[in-house]
C-alpha positions as CSV (number, residue, x, y, z in Angstrom):
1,X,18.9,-7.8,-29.7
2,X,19.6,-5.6,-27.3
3,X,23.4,-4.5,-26.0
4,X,23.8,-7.5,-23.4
5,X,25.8,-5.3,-21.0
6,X,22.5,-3.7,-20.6
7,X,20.8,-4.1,-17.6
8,X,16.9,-4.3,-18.7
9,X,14.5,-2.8,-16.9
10,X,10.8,-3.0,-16.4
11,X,8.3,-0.4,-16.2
12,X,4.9,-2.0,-14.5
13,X,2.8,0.8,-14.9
14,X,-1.6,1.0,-14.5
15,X,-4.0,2.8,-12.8
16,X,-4.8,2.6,-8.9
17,X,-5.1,-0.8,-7.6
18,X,-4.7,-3.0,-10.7
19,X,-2.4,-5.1,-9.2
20,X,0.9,-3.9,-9.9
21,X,2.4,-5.0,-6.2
22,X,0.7,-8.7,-6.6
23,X,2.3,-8.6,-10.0
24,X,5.7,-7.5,-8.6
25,X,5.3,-9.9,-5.6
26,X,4.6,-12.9,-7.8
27,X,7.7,-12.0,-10.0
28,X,10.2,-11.7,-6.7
29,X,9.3,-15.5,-5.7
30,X,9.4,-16.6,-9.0
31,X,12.2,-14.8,-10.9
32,X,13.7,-18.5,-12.1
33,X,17.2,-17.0,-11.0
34,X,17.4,-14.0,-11.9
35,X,18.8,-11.5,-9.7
36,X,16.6,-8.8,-9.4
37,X,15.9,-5.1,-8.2
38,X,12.5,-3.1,-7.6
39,X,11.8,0.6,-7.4
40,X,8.7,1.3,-6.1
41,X,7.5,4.8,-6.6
42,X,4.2,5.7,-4.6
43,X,1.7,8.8,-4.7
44,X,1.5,10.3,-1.2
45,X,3.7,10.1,1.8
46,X,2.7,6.5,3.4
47,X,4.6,4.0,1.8
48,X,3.0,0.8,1.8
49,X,4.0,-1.0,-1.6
50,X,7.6,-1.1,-0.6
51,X,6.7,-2.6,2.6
52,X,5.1,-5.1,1.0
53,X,7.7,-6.0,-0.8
54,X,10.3,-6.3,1.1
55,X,8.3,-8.6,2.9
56,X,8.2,-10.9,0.2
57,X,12.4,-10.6,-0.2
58,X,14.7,-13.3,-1.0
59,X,17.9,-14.0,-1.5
60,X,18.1,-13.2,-5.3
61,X,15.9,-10.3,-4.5
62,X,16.9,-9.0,-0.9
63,X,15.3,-6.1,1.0
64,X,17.8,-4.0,0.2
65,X,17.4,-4.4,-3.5
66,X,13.7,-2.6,-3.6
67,X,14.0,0.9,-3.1
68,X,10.8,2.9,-2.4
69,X,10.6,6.7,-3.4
70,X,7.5,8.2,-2.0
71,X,5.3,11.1,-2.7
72,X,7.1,12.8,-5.8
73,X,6.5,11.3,-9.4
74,X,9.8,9.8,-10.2
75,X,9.9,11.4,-14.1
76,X,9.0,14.9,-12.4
77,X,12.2,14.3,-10.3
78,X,14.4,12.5,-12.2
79,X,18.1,14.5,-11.5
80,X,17.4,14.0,-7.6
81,X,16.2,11.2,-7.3
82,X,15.4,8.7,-10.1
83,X,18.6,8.9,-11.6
84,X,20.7,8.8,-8.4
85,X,18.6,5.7,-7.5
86,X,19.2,3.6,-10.6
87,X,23.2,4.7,-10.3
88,X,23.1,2.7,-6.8
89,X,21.1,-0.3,-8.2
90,X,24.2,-1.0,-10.6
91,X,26.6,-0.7,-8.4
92,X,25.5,-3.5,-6.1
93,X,27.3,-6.6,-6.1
94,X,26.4,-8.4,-7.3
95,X,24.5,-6.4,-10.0
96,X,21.1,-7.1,-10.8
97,X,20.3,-9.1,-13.9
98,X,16.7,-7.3,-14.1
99,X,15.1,-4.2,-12.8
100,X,11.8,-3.8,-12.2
101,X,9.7,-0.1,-12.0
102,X,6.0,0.3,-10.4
103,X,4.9,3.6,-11.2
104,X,2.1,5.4,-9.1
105,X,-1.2,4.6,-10.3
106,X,-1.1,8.1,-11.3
107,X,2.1,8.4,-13.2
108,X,2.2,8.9,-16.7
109,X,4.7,6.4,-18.4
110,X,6.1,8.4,-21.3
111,X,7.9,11.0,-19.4
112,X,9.8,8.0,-17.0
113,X,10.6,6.7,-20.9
114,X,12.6,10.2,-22.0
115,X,14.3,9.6,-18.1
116,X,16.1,6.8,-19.6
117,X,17.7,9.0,-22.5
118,X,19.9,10.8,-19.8
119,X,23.5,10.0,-20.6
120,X,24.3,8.9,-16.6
121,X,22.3,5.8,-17.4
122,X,21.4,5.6,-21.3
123,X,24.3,3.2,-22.2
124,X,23.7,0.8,-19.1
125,X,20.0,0.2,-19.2
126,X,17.3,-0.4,-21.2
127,X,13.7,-0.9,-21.7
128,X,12.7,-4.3,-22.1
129,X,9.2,-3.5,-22.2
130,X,6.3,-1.7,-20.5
131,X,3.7,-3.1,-18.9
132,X,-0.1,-1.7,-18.3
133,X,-2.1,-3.7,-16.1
134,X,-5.7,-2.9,-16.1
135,X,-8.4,-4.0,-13.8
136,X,-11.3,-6.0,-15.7
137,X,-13.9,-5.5,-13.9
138,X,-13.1,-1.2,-13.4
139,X,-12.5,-0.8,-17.2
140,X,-15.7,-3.5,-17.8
141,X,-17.7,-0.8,-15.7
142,X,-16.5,1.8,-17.5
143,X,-14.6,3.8,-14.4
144,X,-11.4,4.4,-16.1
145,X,-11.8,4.6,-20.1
146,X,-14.1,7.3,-21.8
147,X,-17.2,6.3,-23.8
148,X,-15.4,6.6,-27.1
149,X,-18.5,6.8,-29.6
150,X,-20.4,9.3,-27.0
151,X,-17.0,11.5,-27.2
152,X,-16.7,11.9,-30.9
153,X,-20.4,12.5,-31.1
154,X,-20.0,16.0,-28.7
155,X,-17.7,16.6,-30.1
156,X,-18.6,16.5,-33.2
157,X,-21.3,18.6,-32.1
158,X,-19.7,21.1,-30.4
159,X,-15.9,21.0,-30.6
160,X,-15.0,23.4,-28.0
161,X,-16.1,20.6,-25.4
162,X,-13.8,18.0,-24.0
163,X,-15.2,15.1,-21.9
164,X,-12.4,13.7,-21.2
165,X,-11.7,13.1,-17.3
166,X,-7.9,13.7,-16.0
167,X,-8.7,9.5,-15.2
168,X,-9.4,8.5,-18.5
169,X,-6.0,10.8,-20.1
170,X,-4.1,8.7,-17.4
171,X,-5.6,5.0,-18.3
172,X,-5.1,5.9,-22.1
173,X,-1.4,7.1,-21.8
174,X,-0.9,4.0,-20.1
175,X,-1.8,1.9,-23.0
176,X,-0.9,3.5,-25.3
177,X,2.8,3.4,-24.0
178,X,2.6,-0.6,-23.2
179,X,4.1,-3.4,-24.7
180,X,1.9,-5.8,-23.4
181,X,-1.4,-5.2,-21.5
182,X,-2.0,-7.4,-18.3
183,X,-5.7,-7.6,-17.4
184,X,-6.1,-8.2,-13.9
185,X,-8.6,-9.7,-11.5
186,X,-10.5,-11.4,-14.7
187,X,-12.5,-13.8,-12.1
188,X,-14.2,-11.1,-10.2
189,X,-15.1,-9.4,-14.1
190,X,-16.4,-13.0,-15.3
191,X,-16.7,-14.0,-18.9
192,X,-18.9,-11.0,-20.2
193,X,-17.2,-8.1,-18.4
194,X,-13.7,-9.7,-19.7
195,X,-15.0,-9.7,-23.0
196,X,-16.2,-6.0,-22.5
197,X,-12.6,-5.0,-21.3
198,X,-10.8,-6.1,-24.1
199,X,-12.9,-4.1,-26.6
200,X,-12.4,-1.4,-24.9
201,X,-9.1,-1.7,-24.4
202,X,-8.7,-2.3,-28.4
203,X,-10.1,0.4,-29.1
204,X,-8.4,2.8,-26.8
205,X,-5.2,1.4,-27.9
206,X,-2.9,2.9,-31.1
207,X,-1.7,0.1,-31.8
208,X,-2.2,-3.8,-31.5
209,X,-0.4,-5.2,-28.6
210,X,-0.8,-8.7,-26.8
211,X,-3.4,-8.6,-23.7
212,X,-2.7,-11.2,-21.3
213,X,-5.6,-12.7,-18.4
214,X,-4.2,-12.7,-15.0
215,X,-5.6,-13.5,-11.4
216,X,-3.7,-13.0,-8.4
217,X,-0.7,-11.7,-10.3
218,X,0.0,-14.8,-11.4
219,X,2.0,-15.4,-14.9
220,X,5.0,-17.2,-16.0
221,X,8.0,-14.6,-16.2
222,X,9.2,-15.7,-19.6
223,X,6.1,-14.5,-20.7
224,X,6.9,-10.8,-19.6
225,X,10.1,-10.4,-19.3
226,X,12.5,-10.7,-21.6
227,X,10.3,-8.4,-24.2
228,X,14.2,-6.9,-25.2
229,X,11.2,-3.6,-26.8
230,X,14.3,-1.1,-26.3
231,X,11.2,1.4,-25.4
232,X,13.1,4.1,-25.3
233,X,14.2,4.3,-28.6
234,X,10.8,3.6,-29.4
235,X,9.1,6.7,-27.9
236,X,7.5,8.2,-31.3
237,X,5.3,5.0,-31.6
238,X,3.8,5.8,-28.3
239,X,1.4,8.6,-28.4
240,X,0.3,10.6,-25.3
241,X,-2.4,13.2,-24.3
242,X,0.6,15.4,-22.8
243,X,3.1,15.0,-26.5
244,X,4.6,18.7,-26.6
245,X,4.7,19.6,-23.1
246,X,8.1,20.0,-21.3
247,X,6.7,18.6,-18.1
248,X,3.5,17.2,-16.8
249,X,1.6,17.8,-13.4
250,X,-0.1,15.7,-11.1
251,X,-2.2,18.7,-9.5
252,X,-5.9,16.6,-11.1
253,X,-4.8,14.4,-8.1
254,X,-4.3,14.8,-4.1
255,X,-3.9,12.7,-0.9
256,X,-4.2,12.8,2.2
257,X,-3.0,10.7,5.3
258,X,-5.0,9.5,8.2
259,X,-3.1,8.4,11.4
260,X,-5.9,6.6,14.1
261,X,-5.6,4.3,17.5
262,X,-6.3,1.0,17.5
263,X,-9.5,0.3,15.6
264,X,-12.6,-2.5,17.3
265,X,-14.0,-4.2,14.4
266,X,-12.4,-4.5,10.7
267,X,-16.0,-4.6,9.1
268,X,-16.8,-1.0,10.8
269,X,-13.6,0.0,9.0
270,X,-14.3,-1.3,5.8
271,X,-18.0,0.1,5.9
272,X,-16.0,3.7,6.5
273,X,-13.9,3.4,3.7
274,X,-17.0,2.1,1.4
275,X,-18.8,5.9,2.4
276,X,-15.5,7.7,1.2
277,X,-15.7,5.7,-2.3
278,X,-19.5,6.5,-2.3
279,X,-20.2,9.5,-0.8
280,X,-16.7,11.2,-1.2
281,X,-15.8,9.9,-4.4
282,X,-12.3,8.6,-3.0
283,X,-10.5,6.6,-5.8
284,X,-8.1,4.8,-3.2
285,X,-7.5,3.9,0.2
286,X,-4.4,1.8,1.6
287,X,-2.4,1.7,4.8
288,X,-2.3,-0.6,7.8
289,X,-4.9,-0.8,10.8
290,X,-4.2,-1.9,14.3
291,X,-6.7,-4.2,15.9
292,X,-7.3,-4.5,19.8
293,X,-6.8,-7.8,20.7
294,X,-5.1,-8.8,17.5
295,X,-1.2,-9.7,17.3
296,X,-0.9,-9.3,13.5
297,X,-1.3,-6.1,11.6
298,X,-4.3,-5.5,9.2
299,X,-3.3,-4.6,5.4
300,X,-6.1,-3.0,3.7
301,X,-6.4,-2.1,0.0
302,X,-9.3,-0.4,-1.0
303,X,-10.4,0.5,-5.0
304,X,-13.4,2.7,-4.6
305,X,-16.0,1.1,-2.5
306,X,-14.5,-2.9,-3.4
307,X,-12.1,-2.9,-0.5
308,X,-9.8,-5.6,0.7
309,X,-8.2,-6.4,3.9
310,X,-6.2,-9.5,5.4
311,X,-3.1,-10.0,8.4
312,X,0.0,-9.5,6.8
313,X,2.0,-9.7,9.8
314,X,3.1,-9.9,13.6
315,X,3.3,-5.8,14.8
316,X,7.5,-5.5,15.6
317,X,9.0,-5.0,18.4
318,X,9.1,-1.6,19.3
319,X,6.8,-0.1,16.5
320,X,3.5,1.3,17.5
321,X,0.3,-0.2,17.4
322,X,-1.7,2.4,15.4
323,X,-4.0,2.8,11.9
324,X,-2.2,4.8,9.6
325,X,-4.3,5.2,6.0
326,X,-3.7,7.0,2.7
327,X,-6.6,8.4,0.9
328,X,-6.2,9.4,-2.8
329,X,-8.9,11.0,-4.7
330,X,-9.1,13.8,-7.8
331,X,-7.9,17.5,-5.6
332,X,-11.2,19.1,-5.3
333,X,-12.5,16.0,-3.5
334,X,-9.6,15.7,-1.1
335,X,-11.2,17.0,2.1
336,X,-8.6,16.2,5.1
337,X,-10.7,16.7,7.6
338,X,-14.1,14.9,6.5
339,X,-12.2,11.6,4.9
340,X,-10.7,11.7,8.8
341,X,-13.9,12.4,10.3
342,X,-15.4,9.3,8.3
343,X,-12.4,7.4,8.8
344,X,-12.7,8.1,12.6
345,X,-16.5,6.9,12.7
């Protein structure tokens, strides 16, 4: 067992829209009394997770116990801003029993490991495990996970050829740092494409670890938390495409934010952000759209062309009625002014 004075912590890690907020949500209004604390660390400058999340605060998880620290990777910044952050989560009284960490969707897990090896913090935290979620029905497709068996065979051919996509290094470094792989949205993969995601996930993996079904975020807490994996002292059994480097970059990756009036019809919008994922080859969309005529605010969450969009909540008093979106796609596809002139209809 772990050192009890510990705090554990965390690390919900997987690639763009897997469901790491609806996992995170689910686990705030069901932590069975545990007192807990979320950083929420997203990729571009319009933070929407954390928003989310402190919508869904309670009292053993209040709005100021989620912290959100946008567009910077938090292992690429870890003296100014990871660090500091953690240092205020334990002071709070009272302190949280459990601390949980969504990465970006483009975050590499590994690196935020070593983070937790810095003397400030090592003797007060710990990893109780790391979790990848993946989507079923995106890995079932194969978006996000190389065609293993085609790989090996050019480069068997010719090995001065790599392949390999700066998506796929991503999705594998995230397994192959988890504890426990959480495949996501399993009813819209269906039986078949399930079955198709976990062999691909087996064999993209370095070592066994359990792979649980989930919909809607939904899965008992005792079942994920509580791991006590002390991941940090375990970084040698987790291998990564990036072992050796001092640092990593993000620079494969780029985004870009749209700011719009009030939009007429939610179906033009989502037909708009379907020609970005087809035509633009955006991997993400997400923000907030205002509708004329409509009281409540329109969330929309968008992974490639499969976009989805509901009322969250009333607009506040005093905020501005406007459609602010994030775009995120690979950097030579980022294009400011066409995603906004799509956006824009």
């Amino acid at each position: 067992m772990s050192d009890l004075s510990k705090v554990p912590v965390t690390i919900v890690t997987g690639f763009l829209g897997a469901g790491k907020t609806t996992l995170i949500s689910h686990l705030i209004r069901n932590a069975g009394g545990r007192r807990l604390a979320v950083v929420v660390n997203e990729f571009g400058t319009l933070g929407v997770d954390g928003d989310i999340l402190q919508s869904c605060a309670i009292p053993d998880c209040p709005a100021g116990n989620i912290v959100e620290l946008a567009n910077g990777c938090i292992c690429c910044t870890v003296a100014d801003d990871f660090i500091p952050t953690v240092e205020k989560l334990l002071a709070l009284t009272p302190r949280p029993d459990h601390i949980l960490i969504e990465t970006s969707g483009l975050a590499l897990p590994k690196p935020l490991l070593k983070a937790f090896d810095w003397p400030a913090i090592r003797s007060r935290i710990t990893v109780d495990g790391v979790l990848a979620l993946a989507d079923a029905e995106a890995v079932a497709a194969g978006r996000f996970a190389p065609d293993v068996a085609a790989l090996d065979a050019q480069r068997a051919a010719d090995p001065g050829i790599d392949h390999e996509t700066p998506l796929s290094e991503v999705f594998e470094d995230q397994l192959a740092c988890a504890d426990m792989v959480l495949l996501t949205k399993v009813d819209l993969a269906g039986a078949d494409g399930v079955a198709t995601a976990r062999a691909v996930i087996a064999a993209e993996s370095p070592r066994p670890v359990p792979v649980i079904e989930l919909v809607d975020g939904a899965v008992d807490p005792r079942v994920i938390l509580g791991l006590d994996a002390a991941a940090e002292d375990d970084i040698a059994a987790r291998p990564s495409h990036h072992d050796g480097e001092d640092d990593h970059e993000h620079d494969d990756f780029d985004s870009t934010v749209v700011t719009l009036g009030e939009i007429a019809d939610p179906a033009a919008l989502v037909a708009r952000i379907e020609t970005l994922a087809r035509d633009h080859r955006i991997l993400r969309v997400k923000g907030y759209a205002a509708v004329t005529g409509k009281p409540m605010r329109l969330l929309v969450q968008a992974v490639g062309s499969r976009v989805r969009h509901h009322y969250d909540r009333p607009w506040r008093a005093g905020e501005t009625r406007h459609t602010t979106l994030v775009a995120i796609a690979e950097r030579e596809h980022v294009d400011a002014p066409a995603i906004k002139a799509v956006l824009a209809g």
